[in-house]
N, C-alpha and C positions, 0 to 999 in steps of 0.2 A: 606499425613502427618496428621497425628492427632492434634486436636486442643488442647490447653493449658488445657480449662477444661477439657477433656477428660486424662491428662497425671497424671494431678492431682489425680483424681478418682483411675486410675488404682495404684498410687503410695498408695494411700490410699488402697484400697483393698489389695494389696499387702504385707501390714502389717497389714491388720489383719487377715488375712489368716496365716501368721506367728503365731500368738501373741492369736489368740482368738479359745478357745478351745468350741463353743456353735453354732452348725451349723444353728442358726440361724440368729446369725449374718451374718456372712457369705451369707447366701443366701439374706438377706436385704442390702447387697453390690454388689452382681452379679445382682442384679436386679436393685438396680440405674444406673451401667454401660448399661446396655444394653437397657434401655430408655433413654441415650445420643444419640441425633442424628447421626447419622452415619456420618462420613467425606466425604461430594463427591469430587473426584476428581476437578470440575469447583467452588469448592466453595473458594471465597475472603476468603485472611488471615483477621483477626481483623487490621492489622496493612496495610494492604495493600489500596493504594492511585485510586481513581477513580476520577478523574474530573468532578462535576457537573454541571448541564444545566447553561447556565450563568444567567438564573433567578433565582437561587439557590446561584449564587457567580463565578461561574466559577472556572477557574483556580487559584489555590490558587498560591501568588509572592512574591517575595521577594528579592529583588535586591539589596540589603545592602551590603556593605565591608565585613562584619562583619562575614554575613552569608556567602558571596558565598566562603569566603575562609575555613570559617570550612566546606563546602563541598569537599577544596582540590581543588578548582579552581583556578586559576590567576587570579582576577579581573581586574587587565591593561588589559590585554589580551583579558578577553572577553569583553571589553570596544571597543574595538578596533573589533572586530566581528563586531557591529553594527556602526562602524564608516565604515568600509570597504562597507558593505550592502549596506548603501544607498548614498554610493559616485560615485557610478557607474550604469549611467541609462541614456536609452535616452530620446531626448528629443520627448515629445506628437506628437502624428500623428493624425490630425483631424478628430474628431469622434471614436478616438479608444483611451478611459480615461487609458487604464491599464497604460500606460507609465508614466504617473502621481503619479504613487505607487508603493511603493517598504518595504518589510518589513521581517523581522528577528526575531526567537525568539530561546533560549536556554532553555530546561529544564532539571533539574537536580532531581533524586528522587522525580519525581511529582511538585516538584515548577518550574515554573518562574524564574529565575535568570538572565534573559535578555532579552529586548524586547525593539526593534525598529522600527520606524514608518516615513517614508517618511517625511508625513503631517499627523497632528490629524487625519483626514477620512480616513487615510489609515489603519488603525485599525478598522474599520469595513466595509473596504471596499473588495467585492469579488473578487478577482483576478482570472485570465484563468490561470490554473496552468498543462495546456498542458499534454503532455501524462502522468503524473500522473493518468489521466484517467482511462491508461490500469492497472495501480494496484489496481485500484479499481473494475475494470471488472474481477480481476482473485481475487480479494477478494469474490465480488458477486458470480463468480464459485464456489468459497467454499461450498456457504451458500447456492447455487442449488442443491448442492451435499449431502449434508445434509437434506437438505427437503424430497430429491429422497429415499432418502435411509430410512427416518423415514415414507414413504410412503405418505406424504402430498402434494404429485403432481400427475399428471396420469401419466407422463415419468416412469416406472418399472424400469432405470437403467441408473447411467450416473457419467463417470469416465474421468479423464482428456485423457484416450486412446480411448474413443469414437469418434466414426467416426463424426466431421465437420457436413458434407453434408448427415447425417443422415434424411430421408424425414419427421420424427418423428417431426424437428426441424426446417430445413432449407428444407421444400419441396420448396420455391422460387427459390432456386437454379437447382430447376432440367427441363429441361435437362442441364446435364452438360457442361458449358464451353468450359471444359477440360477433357480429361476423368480422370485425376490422381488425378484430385480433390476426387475421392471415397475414395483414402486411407489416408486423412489428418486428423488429428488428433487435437482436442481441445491443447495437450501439444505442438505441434507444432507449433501451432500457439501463446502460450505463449512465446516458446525458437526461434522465430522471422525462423523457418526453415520450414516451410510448404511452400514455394514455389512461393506465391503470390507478384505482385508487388510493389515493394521496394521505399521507398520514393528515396534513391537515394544509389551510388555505394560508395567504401569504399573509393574513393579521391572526394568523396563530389559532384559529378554530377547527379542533379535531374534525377528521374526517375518516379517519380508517376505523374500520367494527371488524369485529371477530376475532384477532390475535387469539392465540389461546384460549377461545371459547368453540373453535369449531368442531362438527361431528367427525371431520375428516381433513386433515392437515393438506393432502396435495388438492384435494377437491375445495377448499376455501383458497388454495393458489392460484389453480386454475379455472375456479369463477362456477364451479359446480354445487357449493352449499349451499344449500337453500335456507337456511336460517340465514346466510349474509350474503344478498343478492346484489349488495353493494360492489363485491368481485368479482360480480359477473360480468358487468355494464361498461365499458369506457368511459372516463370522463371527455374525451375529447378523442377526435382524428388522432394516429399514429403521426409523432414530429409536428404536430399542431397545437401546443399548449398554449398557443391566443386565443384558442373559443371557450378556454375555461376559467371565466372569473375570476376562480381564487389562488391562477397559478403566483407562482413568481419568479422573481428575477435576479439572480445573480452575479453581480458586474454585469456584463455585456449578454450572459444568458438566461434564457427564460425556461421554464420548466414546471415540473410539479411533483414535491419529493414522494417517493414512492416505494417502500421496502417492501412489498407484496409482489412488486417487479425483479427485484432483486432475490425475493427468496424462489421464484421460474428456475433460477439457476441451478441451484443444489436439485433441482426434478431432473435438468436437463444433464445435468454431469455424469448422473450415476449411468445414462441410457447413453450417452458417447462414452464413456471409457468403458464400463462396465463393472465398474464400483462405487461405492457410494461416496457422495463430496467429501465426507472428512477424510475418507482413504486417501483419497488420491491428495487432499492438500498437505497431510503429512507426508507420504513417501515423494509426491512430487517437488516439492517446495520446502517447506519445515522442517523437514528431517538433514535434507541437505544441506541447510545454510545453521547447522547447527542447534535448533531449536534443543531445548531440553524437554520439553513434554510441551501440549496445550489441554487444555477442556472447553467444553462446552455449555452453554446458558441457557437451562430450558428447552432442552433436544425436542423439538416439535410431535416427535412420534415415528414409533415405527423403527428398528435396526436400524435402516441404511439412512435414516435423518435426523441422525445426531445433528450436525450443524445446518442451524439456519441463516439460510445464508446471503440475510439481509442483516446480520451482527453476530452473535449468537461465541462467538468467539474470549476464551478467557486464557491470562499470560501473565505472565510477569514485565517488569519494565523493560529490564536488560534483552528478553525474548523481544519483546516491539521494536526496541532497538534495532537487533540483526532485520528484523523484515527492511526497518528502513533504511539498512544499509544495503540491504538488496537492491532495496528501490534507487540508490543510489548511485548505487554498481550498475545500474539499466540491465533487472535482470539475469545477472552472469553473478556466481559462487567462485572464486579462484578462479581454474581455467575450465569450468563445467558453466556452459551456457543452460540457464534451467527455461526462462522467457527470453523472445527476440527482442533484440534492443528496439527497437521500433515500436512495439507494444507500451514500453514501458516509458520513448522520448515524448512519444504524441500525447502526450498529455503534461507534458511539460508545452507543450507548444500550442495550447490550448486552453480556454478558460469554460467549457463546455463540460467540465467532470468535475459536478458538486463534490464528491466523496473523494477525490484526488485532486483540491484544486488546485490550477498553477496561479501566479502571481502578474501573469506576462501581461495582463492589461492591469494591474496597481491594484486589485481588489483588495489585496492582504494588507494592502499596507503601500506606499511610492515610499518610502524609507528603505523596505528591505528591497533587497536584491531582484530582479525579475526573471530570476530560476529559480526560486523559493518555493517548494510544493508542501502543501498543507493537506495530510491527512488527518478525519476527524469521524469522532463519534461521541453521543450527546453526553451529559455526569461527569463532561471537562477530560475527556481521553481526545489528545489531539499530540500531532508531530510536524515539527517545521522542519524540513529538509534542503539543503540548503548548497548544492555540490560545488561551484563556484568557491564556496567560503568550507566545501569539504564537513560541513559542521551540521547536529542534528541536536533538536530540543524538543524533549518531550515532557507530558504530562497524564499522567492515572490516576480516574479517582471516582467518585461516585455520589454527584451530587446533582441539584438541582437546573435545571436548564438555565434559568437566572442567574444561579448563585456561580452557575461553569462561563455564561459570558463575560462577565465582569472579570473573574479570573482569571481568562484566556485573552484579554484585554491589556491586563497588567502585567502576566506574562509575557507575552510580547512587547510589552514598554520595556521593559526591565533587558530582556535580550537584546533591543536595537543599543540601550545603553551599554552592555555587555558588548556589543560588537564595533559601538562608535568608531573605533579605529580602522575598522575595515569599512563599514558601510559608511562615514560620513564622506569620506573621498569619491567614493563610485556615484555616490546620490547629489553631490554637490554640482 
């Protein structure tokens, strides 16, 4: 799309081209147009909203009556968003502060219009926001993918159908476990069907061993510990989660959740870039869309495995924020494209990514909108994203799986009420 100056110009040329019979004019107007800078595709509109470092100010807010109704919100309603957020939370388990905090924020067109907080420090306090993790490890796939291909790694080639257990990446893994580990697939292990053992079956009976008990962190990943022989084995054919029992089923897709597949990732990152996963996700990602710091939950082992990177990730709310306006931005910071838009539309256009799921076949809900992406992770850390309606609602906190559906339940009752004016018309 061409910028305003630029439409300008041409409207101008335009008439005098008509109007002006002295070719010199003429050519002293084809020559201002064409030392207008050309339009790139990644470049920010003049009017378009980026949220600055919070040394800068941050997110700009505004939580007034006044305002959030000409936005076309319900202010009861989303009054009652962060009343519901932090009326539900257990209580502190010693030495483990997250229980302590809980927090909420709404944004609408780049502002603030709602923002709740435990206690005061809960506002800049970093919360474990659990496999949200894994959207940020297939965000970072993006930006591996991108580097590969702009030639700034030695990896020559690497697409989400790249072979896993490629020795390029993951020679740790070899010999194989399993032999069918050879045909799995990076997407595969996004859409939770690669094979690997499953935290638990679809009536909710554990099934992953070893977390945090292993002799050797990459070798309980890669299926080498022998104390848990359980990551050695497939549970099923690679993209074949019908011959296993206790997969399940997601709207329209079937699977079997799996974070032992998702932590392959952080092995496989450090051996294409040539640093370790959390390097690369702060200078490539985090740092750039502003992030003010992250930490880590229970760094697996080892220097370069600070992040596990099946969750492992802690933040603040306003920081979850910027990611999901990343996410909403398809990828691209102002005019620095960081992932290809393509990476980040497909899955809006697909109900096939547990950890990023879209809405497009009504799972979230046939009320909300069906560009609605739902990022989540379990103790009730999840984000509705929303770009149609421009607007993002989150929730941080640290509680029970139970005690986080119900929650997350009502949460989203409360926002369809918060939006009625926008969403009763498109759903009717």
């Amino acid at each position: 799309m061409k910028n305003k100056n630029l439409r300008d110009v041409q409207l101008t040329c335009s008439r005098c081209i008509k109007s002006c019979t002295r070719p010199i004019l003429f050519a002293f107007f084809a020559a201002a147009l064409l030392c207008l800078p050309a339009c790139r595709e990644d470049a920010a509109q003049p009017e378009e909203y980026f949220p600055p470092h919070r040394d800068q100010g941050g997110w700009r807010t505004n939580t007034s009556k006044e305002f959030v109704e000409s936005l076309g919100l319900d202010h009861e309603a989303l009054q009652q968003i962060g009343k519901i957020s932090l009326s539900m939370h257990s209580s502190a388990i010693p030495g483990y502060d997250d229980h302590n905090h809980a927090s909420a924020v709404v944004i609408k067109n780049g502002w603030i219009v709602g923002e709740w907080y435990l206690r005061p420090e809960s506002k800049s306090f970093q919360q474990y926001l659990s496999s949200n993790g894994k959207t940020f490890a297939y965000a970072l796939f993006g930006a591996l993918m991108r580097k590969v291909r702009q030639g700034g790694l030695p990896v020559k080639e690497l697409t989400e159908n790249s072979r896993l257990y490629d020795p390029l990446w993951l020679n740790d893994g070899w010999p194989l476990s399993d032999p069918r580990k050879a045909e799995i697939t990076f997407e595969q292990v996004f859409q939770h069907t690669a094979g690997f053992m499953p935290e638990e079956t679809a009536d909710k009976t554990p099934v992953e061993k070893g977390r945090y008990q292993w002799s050797d962190y990459e070798d309980w990943v890669v299926g080498h510990d022998l104390g848990f022989p359980e990551t050695g084995r497939l549970f099923f054919d690679p993209g074949k989660p019908e011959q296993w029992p206790g997969s399940e089923t997601w709207g329209q897709h079937q699977g079997a959740y799996s974070s032992i597949g998702f932590a392959h990732l952080g092995i496989a990152f450090r051996h294409i870039s040539g640093h370790s996963a959390d390097n690369i996700l702060w200078h490539w990602l985090l740092e750039p869309i502003g992030f003010d710091s992250v930490s880590y939950h229970a760094p697996p082992g080892r220097s370069y495995h600070r992040w596990f990177t099946a969750g492992g990730l802690r933040m603040t709310a306003r920081d979850y924020a910027r990611f999901c306006w990343f996410l909403m931005k398809k990828g691209r910071w102002k005019n620095e494209r960081l992932v290809d838009a393509e990476w980040i539309e497909r899955v809006w256009r697909s109900p096939n990514y547990q950890n990023i799921r879209s809405n497009i076949d009504g799972w979230l809900g046939e009320e909300l909108p069906a560009d609605t992406l739902r990022i989540y992770g379990s103790g009730s850390n999840f984000a509705y994203i929303i770009p149609s309606l421009e607007l993002i609602a989150l929730h941080c906190g640290r509680t029970s799986n139970e005690i986080a559906e119900k929650l997350e339940q009502k949460f989203k009752m409360q926002l369809l009420r918060t939006l009625r004016r926008n969403t009763a018309e498109e759903n009717n």
